[in-house]
N, C-alpha and C positions, 0 to 999 in steps of 0.2 A: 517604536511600537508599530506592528500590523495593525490597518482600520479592526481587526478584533480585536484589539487587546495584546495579542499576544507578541514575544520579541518577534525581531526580524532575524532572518537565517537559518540557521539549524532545526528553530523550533519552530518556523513557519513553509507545514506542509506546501501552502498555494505558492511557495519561493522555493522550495524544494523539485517541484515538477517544470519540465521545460516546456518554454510558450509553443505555439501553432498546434495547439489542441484540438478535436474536432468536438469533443464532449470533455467537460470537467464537473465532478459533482464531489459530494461528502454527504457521509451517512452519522449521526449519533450513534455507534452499534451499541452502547450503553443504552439510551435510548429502548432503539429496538428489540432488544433481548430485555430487557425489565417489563415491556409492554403485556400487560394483561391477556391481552386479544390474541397475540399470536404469538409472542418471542418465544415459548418454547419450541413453535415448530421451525419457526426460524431458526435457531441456536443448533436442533436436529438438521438441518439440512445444512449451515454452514459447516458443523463437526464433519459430516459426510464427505463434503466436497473438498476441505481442505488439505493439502498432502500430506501436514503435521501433525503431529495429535500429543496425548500424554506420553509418550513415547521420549518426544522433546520437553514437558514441561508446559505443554502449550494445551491450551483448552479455549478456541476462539470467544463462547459464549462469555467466560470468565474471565478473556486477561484483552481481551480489543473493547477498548471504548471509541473510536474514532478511524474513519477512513476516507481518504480523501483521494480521491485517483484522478486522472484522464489517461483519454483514449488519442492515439494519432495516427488510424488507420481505417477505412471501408472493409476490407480483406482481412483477413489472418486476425491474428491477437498482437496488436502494437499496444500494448497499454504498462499506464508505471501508477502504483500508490502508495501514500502515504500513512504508515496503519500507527495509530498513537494507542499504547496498552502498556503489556507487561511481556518483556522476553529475557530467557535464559541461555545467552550465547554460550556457554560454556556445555550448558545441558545439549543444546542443536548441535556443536560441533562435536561434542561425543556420539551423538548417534551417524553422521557424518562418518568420522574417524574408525567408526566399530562397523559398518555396513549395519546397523541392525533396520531392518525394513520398518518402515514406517506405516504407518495406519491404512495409507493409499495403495499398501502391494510394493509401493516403487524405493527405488533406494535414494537419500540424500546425497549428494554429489557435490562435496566443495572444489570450487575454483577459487581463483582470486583474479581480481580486478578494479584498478585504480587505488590499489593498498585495503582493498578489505575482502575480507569472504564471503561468497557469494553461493547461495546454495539454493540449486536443482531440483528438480524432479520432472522428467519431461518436458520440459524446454516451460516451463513456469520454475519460477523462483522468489528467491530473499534474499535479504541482505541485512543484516540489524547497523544499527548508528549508534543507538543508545540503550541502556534495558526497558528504556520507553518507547524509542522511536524504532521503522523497522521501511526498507522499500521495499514495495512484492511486486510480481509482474512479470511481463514479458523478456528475454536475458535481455533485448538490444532496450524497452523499456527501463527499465536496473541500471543498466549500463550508460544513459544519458543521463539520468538521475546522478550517480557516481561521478560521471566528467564534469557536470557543472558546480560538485563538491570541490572535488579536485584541481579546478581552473578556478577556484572563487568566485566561479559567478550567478550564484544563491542569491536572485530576485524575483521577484515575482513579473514576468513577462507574460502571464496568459492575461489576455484581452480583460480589460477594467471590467465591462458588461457581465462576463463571463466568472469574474471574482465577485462583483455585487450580486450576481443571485445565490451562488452560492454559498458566500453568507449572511446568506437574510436570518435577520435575528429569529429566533424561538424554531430554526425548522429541524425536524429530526432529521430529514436527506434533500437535498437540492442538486438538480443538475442543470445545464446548461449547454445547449449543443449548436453548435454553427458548421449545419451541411452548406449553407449557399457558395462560403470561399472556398471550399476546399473542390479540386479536382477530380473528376469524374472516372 
């Protein structure tokens, strides 16, 4: 068992993302979309930004409970996360296989990579694991996520410090960031 509770490996996001992180955080998106105060306008601007939509089966307010990312780069978008909900691979890769555009304009673009499919939309992607588990992010992001599947080497290496705040019991979102090691 994870210090949360949960198994080791497959089902443990913070063993899932690879160490020398500069930021690692998780959000409750259950949490936050049930919230009184604001989840609706939240739920409206994730539905916006995400390149998925009913299209795929996917409705982030309604099927992401959990997201657990880092970041490994100043520049550009290097980042991989770990999104725990509900998905329908078979729905995603139809829309995939059919070109039908997607809610963002752009078109799904399956590849493959380390033995599973990996899908596009302008150099952001996915990757489903399970009809629970899913990685999103940047391709080369995705794409070290996937190698450390594929080499067995599913542990948790981001820095102790940086796993205990983020999970500190009762929080809706935690992050953690360490600019001082990282090069300029």
């Amino acid at each position: 068992k994870t210090p949360s509770g949960g198994d080791s490996g497959m089902d443990d996001s913070l063993a899932l993302l690879p160490g020398n992180a500069i930021a690692v955080g998780t959000v409750d998106a259950r949490a936050f979309f049930s919230s009184q105060t604001f989840g609706a306008e939240l739920a409206k601007l994730v539905e916006k930004y995400l390149p998925i939509g009913q299209e795929a089966g996917f409705q982030a307010s309604r099927d992401v409970d959990r997201v657990t990312f880092a970041s490994y780069a100043y520049q550009g978008v290097d980042a991989a996360a770990i999104i725990v909900g509900k998905f329908d691979e078979a729905k995603i890769k139809e829309v995939a296989e059919k070109h039908t555009p997607t809610k963002s304009g752009g078109m799904l673009v399956a590849s493959q990579y380390a033995g599973r499919n990996v899908y596009t939309v302008s150099n952001v992607g996915f990757t489903i694991l399970s009809p629970t588990r899913a990685i999103a992010g940047s391709e080369s992001g995705i794409r070290r996520v996937l190698e450390r599947i594929k080499d067995n080497r599913v542990k948790r290496d981001i820095t102790k410090w940086m796993i205990d705040t983020v999970e500190t019991p009762g929080a809706a979102a935690a992050v953690a960031a360490d600019f001082a090691t990282q090069p300029m």
